[in-house]
C-alpha positions as CSV (number, residue, x, y, z in Angstrom):
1,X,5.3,-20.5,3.3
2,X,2.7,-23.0,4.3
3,X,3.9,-26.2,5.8
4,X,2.9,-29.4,3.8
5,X,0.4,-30.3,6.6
6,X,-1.7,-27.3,5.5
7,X,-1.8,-28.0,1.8
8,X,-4.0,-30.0,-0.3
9,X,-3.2,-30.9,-3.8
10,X,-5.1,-29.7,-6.6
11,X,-3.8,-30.4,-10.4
12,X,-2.3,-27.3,-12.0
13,X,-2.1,-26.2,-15.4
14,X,0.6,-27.6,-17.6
15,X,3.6,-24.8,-17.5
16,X,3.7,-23.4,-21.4
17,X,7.0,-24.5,-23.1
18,X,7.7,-22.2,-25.7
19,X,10.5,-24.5,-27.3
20,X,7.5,-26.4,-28.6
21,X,6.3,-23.8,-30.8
22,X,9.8,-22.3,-31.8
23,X,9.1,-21.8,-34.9
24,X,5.3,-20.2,-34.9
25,X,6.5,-17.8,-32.3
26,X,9.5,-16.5,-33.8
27,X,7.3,-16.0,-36.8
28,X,4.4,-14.3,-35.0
29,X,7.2,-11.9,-33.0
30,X,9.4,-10.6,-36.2
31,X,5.8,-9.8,-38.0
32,X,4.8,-8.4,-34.9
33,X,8.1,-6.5,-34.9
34,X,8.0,-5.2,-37.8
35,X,4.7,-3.5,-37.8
36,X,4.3,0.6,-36.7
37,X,1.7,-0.1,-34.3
38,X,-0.1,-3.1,-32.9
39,X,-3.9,-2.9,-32.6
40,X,-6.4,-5.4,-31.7
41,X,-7.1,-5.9,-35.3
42,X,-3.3,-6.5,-37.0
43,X,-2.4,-8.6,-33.5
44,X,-5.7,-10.7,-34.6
45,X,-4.7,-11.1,-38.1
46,X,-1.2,-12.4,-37.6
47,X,-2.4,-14.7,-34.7
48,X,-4.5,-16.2,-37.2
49,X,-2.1,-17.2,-39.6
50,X,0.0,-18.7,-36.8
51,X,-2.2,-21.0,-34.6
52,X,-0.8,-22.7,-32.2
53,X,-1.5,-26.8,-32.6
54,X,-3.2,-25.9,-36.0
55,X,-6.6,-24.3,-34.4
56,X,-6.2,-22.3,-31.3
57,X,-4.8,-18.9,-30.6
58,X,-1.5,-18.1,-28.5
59,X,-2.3,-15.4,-25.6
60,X,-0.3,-12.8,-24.7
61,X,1.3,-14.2,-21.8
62,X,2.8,-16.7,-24.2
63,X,4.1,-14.4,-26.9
64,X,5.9,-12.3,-24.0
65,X,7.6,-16.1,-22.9
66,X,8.3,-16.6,-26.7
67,X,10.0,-13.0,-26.6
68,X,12.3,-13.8,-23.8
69,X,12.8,-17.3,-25.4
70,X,13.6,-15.8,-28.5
71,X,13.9,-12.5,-28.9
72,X,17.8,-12.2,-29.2
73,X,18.0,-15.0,-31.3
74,X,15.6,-13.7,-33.9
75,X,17.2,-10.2,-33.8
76,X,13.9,-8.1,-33.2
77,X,14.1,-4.4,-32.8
78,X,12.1,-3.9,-30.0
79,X,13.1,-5.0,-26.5
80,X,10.8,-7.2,-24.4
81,X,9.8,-4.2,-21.9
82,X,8.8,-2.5,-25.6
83,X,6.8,-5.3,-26.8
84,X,4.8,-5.7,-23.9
85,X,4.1,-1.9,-23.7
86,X,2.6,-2.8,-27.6
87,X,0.3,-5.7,-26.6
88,X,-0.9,-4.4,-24.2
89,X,-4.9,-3.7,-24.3
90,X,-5.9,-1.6,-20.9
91,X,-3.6,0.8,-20.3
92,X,-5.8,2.8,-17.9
93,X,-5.0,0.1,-15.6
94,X,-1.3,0.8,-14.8
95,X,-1.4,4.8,-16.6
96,X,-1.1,6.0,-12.4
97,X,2.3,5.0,-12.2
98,X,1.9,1.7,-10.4
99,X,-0.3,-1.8,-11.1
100,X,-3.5,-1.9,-8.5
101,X,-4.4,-5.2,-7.3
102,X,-7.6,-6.0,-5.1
103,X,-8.3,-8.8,-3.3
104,X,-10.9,-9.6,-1.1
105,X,-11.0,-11.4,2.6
106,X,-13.5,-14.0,3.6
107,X,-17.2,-13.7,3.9
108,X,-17.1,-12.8,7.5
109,X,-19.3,-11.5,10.4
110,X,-19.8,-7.4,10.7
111,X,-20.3,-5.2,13.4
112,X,-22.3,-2.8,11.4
113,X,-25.9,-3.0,10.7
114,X,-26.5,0.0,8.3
115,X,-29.9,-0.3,6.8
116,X,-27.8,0.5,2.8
117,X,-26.1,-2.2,2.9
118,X,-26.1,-5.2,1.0
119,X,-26.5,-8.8,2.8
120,X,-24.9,-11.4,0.1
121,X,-23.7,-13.9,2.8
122,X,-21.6,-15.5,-0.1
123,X,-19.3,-12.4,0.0
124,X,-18.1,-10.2,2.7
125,X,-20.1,-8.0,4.3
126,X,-21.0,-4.7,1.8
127,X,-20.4,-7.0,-1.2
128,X,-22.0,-8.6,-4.2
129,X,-21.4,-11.7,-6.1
130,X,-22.0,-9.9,-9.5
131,X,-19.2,-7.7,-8.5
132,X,-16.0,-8.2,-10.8
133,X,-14.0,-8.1,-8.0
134,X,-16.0,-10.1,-6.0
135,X,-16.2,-13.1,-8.7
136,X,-12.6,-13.0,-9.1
137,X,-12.3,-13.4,-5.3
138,X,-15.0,-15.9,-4.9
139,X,-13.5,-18.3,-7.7
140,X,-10.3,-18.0,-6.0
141,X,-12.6,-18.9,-2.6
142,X,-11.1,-15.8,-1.2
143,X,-7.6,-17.3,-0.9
144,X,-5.0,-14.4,-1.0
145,X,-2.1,-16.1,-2.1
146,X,-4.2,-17.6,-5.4
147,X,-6.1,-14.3,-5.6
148,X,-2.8,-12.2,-6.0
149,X,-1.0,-14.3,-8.1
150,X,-3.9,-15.0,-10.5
151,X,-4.4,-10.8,-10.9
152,X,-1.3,-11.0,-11.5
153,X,-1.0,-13.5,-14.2
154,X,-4.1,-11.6,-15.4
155,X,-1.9,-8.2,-15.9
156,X,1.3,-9.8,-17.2
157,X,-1.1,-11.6,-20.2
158,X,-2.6,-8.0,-20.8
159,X,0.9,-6.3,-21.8
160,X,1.0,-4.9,-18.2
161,X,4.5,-4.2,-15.9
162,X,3.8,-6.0,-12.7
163,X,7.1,-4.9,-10.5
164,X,5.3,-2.4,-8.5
165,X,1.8,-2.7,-7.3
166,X,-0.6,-1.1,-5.1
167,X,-2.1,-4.0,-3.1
168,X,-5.8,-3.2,-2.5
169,X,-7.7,-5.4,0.7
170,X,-11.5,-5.0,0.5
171,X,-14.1,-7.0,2.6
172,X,-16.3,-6.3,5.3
173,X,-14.7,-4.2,8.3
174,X,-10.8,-5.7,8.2
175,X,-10.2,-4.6,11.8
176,X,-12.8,-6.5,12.8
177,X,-11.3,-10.0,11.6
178,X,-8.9,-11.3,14.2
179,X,-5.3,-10.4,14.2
180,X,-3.7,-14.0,13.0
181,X,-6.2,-13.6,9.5
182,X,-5.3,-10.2,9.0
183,X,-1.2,-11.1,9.6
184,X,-1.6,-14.4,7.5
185,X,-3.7,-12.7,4.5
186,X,-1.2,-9.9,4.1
187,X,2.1,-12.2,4.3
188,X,0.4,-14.8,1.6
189,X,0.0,-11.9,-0.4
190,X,3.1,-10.6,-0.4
191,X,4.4,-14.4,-0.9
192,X,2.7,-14.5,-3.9
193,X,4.4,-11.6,-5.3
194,X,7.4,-13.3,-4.3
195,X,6.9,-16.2,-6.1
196,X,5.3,-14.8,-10.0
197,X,8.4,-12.8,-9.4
198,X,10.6,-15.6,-9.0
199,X,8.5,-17.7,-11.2
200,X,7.2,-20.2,-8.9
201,X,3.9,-21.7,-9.3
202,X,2.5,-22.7,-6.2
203,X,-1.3,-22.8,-7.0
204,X,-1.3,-26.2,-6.5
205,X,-0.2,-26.5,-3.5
206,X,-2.4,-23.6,-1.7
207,X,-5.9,-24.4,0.2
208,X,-8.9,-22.2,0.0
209,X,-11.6,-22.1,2.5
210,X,-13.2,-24.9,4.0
211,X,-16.3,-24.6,2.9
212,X,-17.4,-23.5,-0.5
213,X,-19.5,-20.0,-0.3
214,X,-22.0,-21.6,-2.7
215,X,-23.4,-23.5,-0.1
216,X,-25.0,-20.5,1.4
217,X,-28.3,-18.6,-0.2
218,X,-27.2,-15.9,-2.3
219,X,-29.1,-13.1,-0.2
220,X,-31.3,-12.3,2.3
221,X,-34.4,-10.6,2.3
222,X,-34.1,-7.3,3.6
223,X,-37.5,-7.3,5.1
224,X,-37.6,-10.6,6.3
225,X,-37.1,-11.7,10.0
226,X,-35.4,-14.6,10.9
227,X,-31.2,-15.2,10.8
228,X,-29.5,-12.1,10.0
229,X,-25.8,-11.8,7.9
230,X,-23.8,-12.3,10.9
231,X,-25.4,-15.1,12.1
232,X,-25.8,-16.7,8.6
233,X,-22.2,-16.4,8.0
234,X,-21.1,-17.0,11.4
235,X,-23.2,-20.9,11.6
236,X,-21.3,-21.2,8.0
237,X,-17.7,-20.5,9.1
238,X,-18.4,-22.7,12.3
239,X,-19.8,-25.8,10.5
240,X,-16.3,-25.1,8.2
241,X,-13.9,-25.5,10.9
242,X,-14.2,-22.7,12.7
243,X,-13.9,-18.5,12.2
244,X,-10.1,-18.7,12.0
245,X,-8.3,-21.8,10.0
246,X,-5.0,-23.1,10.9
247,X,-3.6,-22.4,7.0
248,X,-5.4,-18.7,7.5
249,X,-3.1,-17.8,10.0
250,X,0.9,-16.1,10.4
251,X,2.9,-14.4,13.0
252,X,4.5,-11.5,13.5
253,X,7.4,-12.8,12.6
254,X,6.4,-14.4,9.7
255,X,5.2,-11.1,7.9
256,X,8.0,-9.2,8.8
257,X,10.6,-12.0,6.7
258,X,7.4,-12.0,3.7
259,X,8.1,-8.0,3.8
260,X,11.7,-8.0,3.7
261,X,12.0,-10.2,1.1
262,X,10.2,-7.8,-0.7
263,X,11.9,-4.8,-0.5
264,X,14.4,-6.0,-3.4
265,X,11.9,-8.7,-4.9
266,X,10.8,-8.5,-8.4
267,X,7.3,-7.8,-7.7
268,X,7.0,-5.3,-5.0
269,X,4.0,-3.9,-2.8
270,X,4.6,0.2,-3.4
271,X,1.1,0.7,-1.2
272,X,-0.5,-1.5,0.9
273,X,-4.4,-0.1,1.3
274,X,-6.7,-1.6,4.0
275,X,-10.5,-0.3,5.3
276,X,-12.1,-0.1,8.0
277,X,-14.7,2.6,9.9
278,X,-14.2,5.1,11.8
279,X,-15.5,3.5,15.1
280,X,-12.7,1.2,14.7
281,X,-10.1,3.6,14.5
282,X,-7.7,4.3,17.6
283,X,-4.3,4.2,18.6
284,X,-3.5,1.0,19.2
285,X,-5.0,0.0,15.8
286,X,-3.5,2.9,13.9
287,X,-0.4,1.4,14.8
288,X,-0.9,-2.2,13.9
289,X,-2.3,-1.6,10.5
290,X,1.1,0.3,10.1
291,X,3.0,-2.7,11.5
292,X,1.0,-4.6,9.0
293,X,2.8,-2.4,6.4
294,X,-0.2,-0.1,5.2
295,X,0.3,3.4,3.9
296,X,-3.6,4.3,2.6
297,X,-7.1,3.5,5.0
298,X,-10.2,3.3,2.9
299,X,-12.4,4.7,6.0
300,X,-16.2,4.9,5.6
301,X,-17.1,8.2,6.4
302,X,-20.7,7.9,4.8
303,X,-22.8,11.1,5.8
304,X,-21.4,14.1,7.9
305,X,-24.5,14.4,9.8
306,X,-25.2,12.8,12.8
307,X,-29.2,13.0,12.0
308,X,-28.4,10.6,9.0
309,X,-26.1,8.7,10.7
310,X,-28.5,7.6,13.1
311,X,-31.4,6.8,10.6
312,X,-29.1,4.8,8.6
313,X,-27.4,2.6,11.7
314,X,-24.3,3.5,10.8
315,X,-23.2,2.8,14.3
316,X,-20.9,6.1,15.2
317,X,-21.3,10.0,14.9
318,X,-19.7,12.9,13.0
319,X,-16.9,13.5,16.0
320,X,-16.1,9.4,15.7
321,X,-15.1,10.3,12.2
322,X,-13.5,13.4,12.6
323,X,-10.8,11.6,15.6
324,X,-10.4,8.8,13.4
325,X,-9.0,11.0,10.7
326,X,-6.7,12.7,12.8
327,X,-5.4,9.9,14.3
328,X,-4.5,8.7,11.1
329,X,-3.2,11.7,9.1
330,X,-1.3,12.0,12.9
331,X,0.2,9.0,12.0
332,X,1.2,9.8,8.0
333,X,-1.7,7.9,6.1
334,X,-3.2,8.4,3.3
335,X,-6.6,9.3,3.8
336,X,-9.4,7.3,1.0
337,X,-12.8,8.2,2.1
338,X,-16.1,6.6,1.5
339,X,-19.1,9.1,0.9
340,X,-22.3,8.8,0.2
341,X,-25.6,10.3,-1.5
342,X,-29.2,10.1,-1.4
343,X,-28.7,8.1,2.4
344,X,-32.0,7.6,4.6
345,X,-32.7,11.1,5.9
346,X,-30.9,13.0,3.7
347,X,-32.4,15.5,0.4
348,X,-30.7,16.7,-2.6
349,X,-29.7,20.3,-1.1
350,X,-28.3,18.8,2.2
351,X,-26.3,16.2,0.4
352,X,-24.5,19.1,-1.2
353,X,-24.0,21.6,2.1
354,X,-22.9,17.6,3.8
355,X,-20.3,17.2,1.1
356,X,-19.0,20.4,0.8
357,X,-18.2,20.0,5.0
358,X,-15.9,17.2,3.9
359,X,-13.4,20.0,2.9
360,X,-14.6,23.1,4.5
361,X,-13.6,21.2,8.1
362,X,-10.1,20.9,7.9
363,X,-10.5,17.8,10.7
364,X,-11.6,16.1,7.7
365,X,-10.0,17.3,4.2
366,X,-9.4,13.6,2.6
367,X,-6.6,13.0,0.0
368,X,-9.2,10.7,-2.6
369,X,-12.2,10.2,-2.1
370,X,-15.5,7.0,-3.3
371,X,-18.7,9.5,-4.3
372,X,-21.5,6.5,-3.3
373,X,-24.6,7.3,-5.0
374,X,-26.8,5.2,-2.7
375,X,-28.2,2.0,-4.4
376,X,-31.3,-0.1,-3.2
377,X,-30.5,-4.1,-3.7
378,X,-32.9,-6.3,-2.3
379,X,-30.9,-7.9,0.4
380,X,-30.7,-4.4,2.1
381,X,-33.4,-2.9,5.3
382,X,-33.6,-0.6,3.5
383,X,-36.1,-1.9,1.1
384,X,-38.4,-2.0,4.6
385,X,-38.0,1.9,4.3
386,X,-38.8,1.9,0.4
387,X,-41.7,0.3,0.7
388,X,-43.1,2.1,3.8
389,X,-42.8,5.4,1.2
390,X,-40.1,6.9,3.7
391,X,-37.0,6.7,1.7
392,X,-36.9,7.1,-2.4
393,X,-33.9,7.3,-4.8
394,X,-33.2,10.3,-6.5
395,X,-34.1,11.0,-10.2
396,X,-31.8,11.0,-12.8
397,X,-32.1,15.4,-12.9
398,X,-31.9,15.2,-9.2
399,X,-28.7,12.9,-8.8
400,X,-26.7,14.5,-11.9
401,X,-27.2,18.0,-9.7
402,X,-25.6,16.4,-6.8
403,X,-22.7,14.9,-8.2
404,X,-22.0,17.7,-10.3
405,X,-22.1,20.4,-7.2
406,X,-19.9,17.5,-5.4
407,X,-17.1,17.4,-8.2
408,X,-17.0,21.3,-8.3
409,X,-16.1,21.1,-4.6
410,X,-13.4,18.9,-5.2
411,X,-10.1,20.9,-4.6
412,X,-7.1,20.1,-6.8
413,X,-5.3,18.0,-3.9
414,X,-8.0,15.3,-3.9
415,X,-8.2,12.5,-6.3
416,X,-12.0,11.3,-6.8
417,X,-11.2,7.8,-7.4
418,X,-15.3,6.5,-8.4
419,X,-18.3,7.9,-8.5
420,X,-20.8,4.9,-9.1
421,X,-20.4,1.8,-7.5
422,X,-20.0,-1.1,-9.8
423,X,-23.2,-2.7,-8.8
424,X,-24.7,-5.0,-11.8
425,X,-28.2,-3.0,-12.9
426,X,-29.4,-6.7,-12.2
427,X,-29.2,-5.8,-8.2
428,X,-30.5,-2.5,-8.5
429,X,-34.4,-2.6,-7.3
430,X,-34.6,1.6,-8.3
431,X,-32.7,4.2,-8.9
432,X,-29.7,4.7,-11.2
433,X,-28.3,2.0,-13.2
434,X,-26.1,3.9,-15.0
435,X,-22.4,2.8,-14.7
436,X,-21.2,5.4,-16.9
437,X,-22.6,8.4,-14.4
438,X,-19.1,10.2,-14.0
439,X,-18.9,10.4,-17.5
440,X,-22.3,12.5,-17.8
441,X,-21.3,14.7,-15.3
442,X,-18.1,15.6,-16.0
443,X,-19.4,16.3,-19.5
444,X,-22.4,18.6,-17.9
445,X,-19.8,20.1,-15.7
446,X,-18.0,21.3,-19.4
447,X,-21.4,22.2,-20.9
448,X,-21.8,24.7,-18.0
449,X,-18.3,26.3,-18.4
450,X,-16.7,24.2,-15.5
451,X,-14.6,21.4,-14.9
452,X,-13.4,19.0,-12.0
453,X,-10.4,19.9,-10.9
454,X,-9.2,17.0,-9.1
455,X,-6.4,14.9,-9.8
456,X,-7.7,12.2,-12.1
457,X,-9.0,14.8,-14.2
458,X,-5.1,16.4,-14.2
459,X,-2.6,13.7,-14.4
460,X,-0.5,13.3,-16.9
461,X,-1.4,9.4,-17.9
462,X,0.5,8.0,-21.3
463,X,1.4,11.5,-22.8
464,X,5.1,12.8,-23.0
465,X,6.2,14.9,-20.4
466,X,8.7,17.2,-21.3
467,X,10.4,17.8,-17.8
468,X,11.8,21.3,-18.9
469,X,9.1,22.7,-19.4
470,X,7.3,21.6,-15.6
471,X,6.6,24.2,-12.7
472,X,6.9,23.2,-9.2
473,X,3.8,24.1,-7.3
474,X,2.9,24.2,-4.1
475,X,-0.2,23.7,-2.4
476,X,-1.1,25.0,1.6
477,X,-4.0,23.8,3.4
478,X,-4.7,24.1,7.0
479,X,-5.2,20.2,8.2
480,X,-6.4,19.3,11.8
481,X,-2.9,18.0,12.8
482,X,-1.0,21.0,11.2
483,X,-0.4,22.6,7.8
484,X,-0.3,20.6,4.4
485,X,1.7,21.2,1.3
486,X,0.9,19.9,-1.9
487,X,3.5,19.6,-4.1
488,X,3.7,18.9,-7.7
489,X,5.4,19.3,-10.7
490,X,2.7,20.7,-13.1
491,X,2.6,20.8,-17.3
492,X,1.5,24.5,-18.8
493,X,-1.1,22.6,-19.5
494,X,-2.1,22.3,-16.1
495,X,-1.6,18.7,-16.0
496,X,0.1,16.3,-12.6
497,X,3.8,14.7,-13.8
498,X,4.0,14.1,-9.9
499,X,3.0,14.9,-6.5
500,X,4.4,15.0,-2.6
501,X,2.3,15.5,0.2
502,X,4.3,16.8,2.9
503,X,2.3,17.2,6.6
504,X,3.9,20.0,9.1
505,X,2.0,19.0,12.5
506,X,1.7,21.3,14.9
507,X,2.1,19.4,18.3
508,X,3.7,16.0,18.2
509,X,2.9,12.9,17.3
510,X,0.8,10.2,19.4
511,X,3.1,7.6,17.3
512,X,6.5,7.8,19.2
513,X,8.5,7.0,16.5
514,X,7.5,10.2,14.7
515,X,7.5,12.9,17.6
516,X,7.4,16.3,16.0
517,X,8.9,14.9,12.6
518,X,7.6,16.4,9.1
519,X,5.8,13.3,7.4
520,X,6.0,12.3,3.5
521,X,2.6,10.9,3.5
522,X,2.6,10.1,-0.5
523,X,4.7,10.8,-3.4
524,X,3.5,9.3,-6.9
525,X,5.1,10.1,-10.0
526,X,2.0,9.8,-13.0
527,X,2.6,8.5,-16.6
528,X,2.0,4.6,-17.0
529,X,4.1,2.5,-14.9
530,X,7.2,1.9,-16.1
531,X,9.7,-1.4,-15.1
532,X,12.2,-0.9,-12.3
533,X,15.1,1.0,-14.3
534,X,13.7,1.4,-17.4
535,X,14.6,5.0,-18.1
536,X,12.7,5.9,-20.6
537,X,13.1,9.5,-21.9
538,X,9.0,10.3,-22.9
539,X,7.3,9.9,-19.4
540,X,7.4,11.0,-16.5
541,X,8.7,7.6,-14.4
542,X,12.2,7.5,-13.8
543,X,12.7,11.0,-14.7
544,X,14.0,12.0,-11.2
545,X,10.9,14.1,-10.2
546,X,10.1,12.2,-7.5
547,X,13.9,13.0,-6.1
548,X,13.4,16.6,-7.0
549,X,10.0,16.6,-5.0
550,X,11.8,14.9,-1.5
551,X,14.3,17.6,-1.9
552,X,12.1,20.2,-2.2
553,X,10.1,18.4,0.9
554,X,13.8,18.2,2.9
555,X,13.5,22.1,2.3
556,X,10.3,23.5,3.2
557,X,10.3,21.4,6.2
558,X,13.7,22.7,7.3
559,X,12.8,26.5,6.4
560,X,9.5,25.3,8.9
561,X,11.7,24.5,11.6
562,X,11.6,20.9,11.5
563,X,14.9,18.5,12.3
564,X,13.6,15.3,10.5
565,X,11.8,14.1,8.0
566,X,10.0,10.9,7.9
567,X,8.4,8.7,5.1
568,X,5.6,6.1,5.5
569,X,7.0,4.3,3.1
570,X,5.8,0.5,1.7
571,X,7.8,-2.3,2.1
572,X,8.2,-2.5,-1.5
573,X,9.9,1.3,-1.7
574,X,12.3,1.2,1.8
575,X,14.9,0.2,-0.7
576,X,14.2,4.0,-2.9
577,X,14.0,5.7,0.4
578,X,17.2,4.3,1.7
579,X,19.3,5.1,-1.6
580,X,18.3,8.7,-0.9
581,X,19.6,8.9,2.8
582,X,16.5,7.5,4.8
583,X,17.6,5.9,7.6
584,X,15.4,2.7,9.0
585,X,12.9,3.1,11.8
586,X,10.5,0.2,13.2
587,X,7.7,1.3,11.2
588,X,8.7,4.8,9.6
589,X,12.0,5.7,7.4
590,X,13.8,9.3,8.7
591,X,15.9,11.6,7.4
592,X,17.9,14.0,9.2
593,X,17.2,17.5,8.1
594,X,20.4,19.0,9.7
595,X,22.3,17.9,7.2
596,X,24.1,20.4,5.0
597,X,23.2,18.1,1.4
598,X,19.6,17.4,1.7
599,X,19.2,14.1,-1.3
C-alpha cells in the first residue's frame, strides 16, 4: 500500500447505510422477489413506489447491500448470487466466463511514429479522449488503483459477479514506460481488487497524476510542424514532476506480496493482458511481462507486408513480427493481434491475400485477433497523405468486401474480438462511421450462405448446456514452435462450452523453467461468469469441463512423449491449478506427466 507521505486527501462519498432505509428496501426486495422476471420496466415501476428520501431512486449497488442486510430476515426466495443475476442489465459483459476490466496508463512518450495514428496528447499514445475507455481513465487521471476499483463498483451496481476478472492494460507501447511504472501500475491494480473484495474504500486516500491532462491541447495537427506527441507530452510530464512519480512506483517485492494475496482474495485477476509491438519483443522482456504476471500480449502486428510497413512508419518489418510471436507462444502466451485495413500502401485485394498470411504462415496463426478498419482523425500524418490525393478510405462496398473475405478466413481456433474501433464518428475526417460494421457483415456473410466461424460467433454465452450431450473435439495446427491442439467441448449445435489450448514444441524452450514441457496456454470455460463455487446445474461454469479438458491435455501430451505439463496460469487461478496437482514454479505451474492418475 502507499505510505501516508504519498497520499493526498480527497473527500469521499458517504458509505450507503442500508439500516436507514430498512424498511423501503425490504419492501422493494420481497416485490422484487416475488416477480417471474425482472426487466427494466417492472424494476422501474417498483423503484418508483419506493423512493428513497421521498424523491430519488435506489441503484443497484444498494438494493444488492439491502439483500445481504436483509435478505434472511425478510425470508426471500431467491439467494443474493440469484438476485444479482436478475438485475443485472449487460450481460454480454461477463457471458465469456470472466469480468473484463480495462484500464489505461498515463499519457506518455512513444517510440512509434506511424503516420495512422492518432496524436491526443491528453491520452496515451494511439488513444482518444471520446473513447469510453479513455474518459473513464482520464476522470480517474489514469490512476490504476481508482481506475480498477471504480470499474469495479461500476460492474457490481450492474448485477455483475466481480470474483474473477480479466485485467486489460491499454496505453501507448507498455514496454516502453520504465520498469518501476509498469511494477507499481500492476500491484495497485491488483490492490484494488484486494480491497472492493475486502470492502475497503481507499479512494480517498489515492493520488492521481501531477498534473491534470486538461492542461494540454486536445490534438495536434497532423500536418502541422512544430512540437510533436512525444515532445508535447514529454515537456508536460517534466513540468509535473517528472516522467516517473514517487507514488507511481513498486518493487519487485512489492508485486509479488500484491499477487499472492490474490491467489485466494475475493476478487481475483484470472488474466492479466498487456501490449506492446513487436519491435519490443525479446527474451528478456518476454520474461518480465511474465514476472509481471501476464498470460495474453495484445501485439500490433498491423500489415504483413513490409512495403506497407515502411509507408506507414510502423518502425519494424514482417520477420520482427514473426520472432516476436514465437518468442511468445515459445514462452505459453496468448497471442491477441492487432490488424489492420485500408493502411497507406495497401488496396482492397492485397488487404485480403495480407490477411489471409496471418494464418496461412504458421509463424504467425494468433489465438484472437482486433480487425482495424483504418480511420483518418485529424491529429494523424496521415491527413498530409489525404490531402496530397495519395492515400483514400475505402467505400462502404469496398470495406464490407474486406471484412467479410477477412471473417471467412477466420479458422474456428481464433476468437475475433472487434472489428471497428470505437472511434466517436465526431473524430472521423472520412471513411466509415459505422460502429455497428461487424454486425453488417456477419449478416452479409449469412445472406451469401456463409458464416464466421470463429469463437465468438460459437460460444455458448447464457444458454443451458447440457453436459451429456457435449463432444470433445480436437483441433491440430502446425504452429512455428511445434504442433497445437485445440480442444473443446462442443454442443450438437456446434456451439464452445469450453476450450484448452495445449502447445507441443518441438525443440525446447528459450524460458528455462519450461525446457521441453507441453504448455496449457489457455483454458476458458464459456457461459456467463458464475461466483467462485456457485454450482449451478444450467451452465457450463463449475461443471468440471475445465477438469475434464486438463485431463484430456495430461493425456495427449503424454501419448506425445512429453514428461510435464505446464500452465501459465494467473495469479488469480494458481490456487485451481494447485488443487489439481500443479506443482509451483517461479513463473509457470507443472505437472508431472509420469504419474499413473493424471487430475
Amino acid at each position: 500500500m502507499l505510505s501516508a507521505a504519498k497520499r493526498t486527501r480527497r473527500a469521499g462519498p458517504r458509505p450507503f447505510d442500508p439500516a436507514r432505509y430498512e424498511t423501503e428496501l425490504v419492501a422493494i426486495l420481497r416485490e422484487l422477489d416475488a416477480l417471474d422476471e425482472v426487466d427494466a420496466a417492472a424494476l422501474d415501476r417498483v423503484l418508483r413506489r419506493h423512493p428513497r428520501d421521498g424523491r430519488g431512486f435506489f441503484s443497484r449497488t444498494q438494493l444488492l447491500a439491502g439483500h445481504r442486510a436483509f435478505g434472511a430476515q425478510a425470508g426471500l426466495r431467491h439467494s443474493e448470487a440469484a438476485f444479482r443475476q436478475r438485475l443485472q442489465l449487460r450481460p454480454v459483459r461477463s457471458l465469456s466466463g470472466v469480468t473484463p476490466v480495462t484500464v489505461l496508463t498515463k499519457p506518455f512518450p512513444c517510440p512509434g511514429q506511424c503516420v495512422f495514428c492518432p496524436n491526443d496528447v491528453r491520452m496515451p499514445k494511439s488513444y482518444l479522449s471520446d473513447e469510453p475507455g479513455a474518459q473513464r481513465a482520464a476522470a480517474n487521471r489514469f490512476d490504476p488503483y481508482l481506475q480498477t476499483w471504480n470499474r469495479l463498483a461500476a460492474y457490481r451496481a450492474m448485477g455483475h459477479p466481480t470474483d474473477k476478472v480479466e485485467l486489460i492494460v491499454l496505453g501507448g507501447t507498455w514496454s516502453f514506460y520504465p520498469e518501476p511504472y509498469q511494477i507499481g501500475f500492476v500491484t495497485r491494480c491488483l490492490e484494488a481488487m484486494a480491497d472492493f473484495a475486502a470492502g475497503r474504500d481507499e479512494r480517498s486516500q489515492v493520488v492521481g497524476l501531477l498534473a491534470d491532462p486538461e492542461d494540454l491541447p486536445a490534438q495536434l495537427d497532423g500536418r502541422a510542424l512544430g512540437p510533436n506527441y512525444n515532445q508535447r507530452v514529454g515537456r508536460w510530464l517534466d513540468a509535473a514532476g517528472g516522467r516517473l512519480a514517487d507514488h507511481e512506483r513498486a518493487s519487485w517485492e512489492e508485486l509479488r506480496a500484491a499477487q499472492s494475496a490474490n491467489e485466494t482474495a475475493g476478487v481475483r485477476c484470472v488474466g492479466l493482458v498487456l501490449e506492446t509491438r513487436p519491435d519490443a519483443v525479446s527474451e528478456a522482456e518476454v520474461l518480465r511481462l511474465r514476472r509481471l504476471g501476464a498470460t495474453k500480449v495484445q501485439l500490433g502486428v498491423q500489415s504483413l507486408s513490409d512495403a506497407v510497413l515502411a509507408a506507414n512508419r510502423r518502425g519494424h518489418d514482417v520477420a520482427t513480427t514473426r520472432r516476436a510471436v514465437g518468442l511468445l507462444r515459445a514462452a505459453g502466451f496468448k497471442l491477441h493481434v492487432h490488424w489492420m485495413a485500408n493502411l497507406l500502401g495497401a488496396t482492397p485485394e492485397r488487404d485480403l491475400e495480407d490477411f489471409g498470411a496471418l494464418f496461412r504462415d504458421p509463424a504467425l496463426r494468433p489465438d484472437e485477433l482486433k480487425l482495424y478498419p483504418c480511420s483518418l482523425v485529424e491529429s494523424a500524418e496521415l491527413m498530409g497523405h489525404y490531402e496530397r490525393g495519395e492515400w483514400r478510405p475505402y467505400g462502404h462496398d469496398e470495406l464490407l468486401a474486406v471484412v467479410t473475405g477477412a471473417l471467412r478466413q477466420v479458422p474456428e481456433w481464433c476468437r475475433v474480438t472487434r472489428v471497428i474501433r470505437d472511434i466517436s464518428s465526431d473524430d472521423i475526417v472520412v471513411g466509415n462511421k459505422l460502429t455497428n460494421f461487424r454486425e453488417i457483415a456477419e449478416r452479409r456473410l449469412r445472406e451469401d450462405g456463409s458464416a464466421c466461424r470463429d469463437i465468438r460467433s460459437r460460444e455458448v454465452r447464457s444458454g443451458d448446456v447440457e453436459v451429456e450431450r457435449l463432444t470433445l473435439r480436437a483441433r491440430p495446427y502446425a504452429t512455428g514452435v511445434g504442433r497445437e491442439l485445440f480442444l473443446e467441448w462442443e454442443t450438437p449445435e456446434g456451439r464452445i462450452a469450453g476450450f484448452l489450448r495445449l502447445s507441443l514444441p518441438a525443440a525446447p524452450s528459450f524460458v528455462a523453467e519450461l525446457g521441453r514441457a507441453a504448455v496449457v496456454r489457455e483454458l476458458h470455460v464459456y457461459g456467463a461468469a458464475r461466483p467462485l463455487g456457485d454450482r449451478a446445474r444450467d451452465g457450463a461454469q463449475h461443471r468440471g469441463l475445465g477438469e475434464s479438458l486438463l485431463a484430456e491435455a495430461a493425456r495427449r501430451a503424454r501419448a506425445a512423449g512429453f514428461s510435464r505439463l505446464a500452465v501459465i496460469s494467473a495469479v488469480g487461478t494458481r490456487d485451481y491449478y494447485r488443487r489439481r496437482g500443479f506443482r509451483d514454479g517461479d513463473l509457470y505451474q507443472h505437472l508431472n506427466l509420469r504419474d499413473a492418475n493424471l487430475l
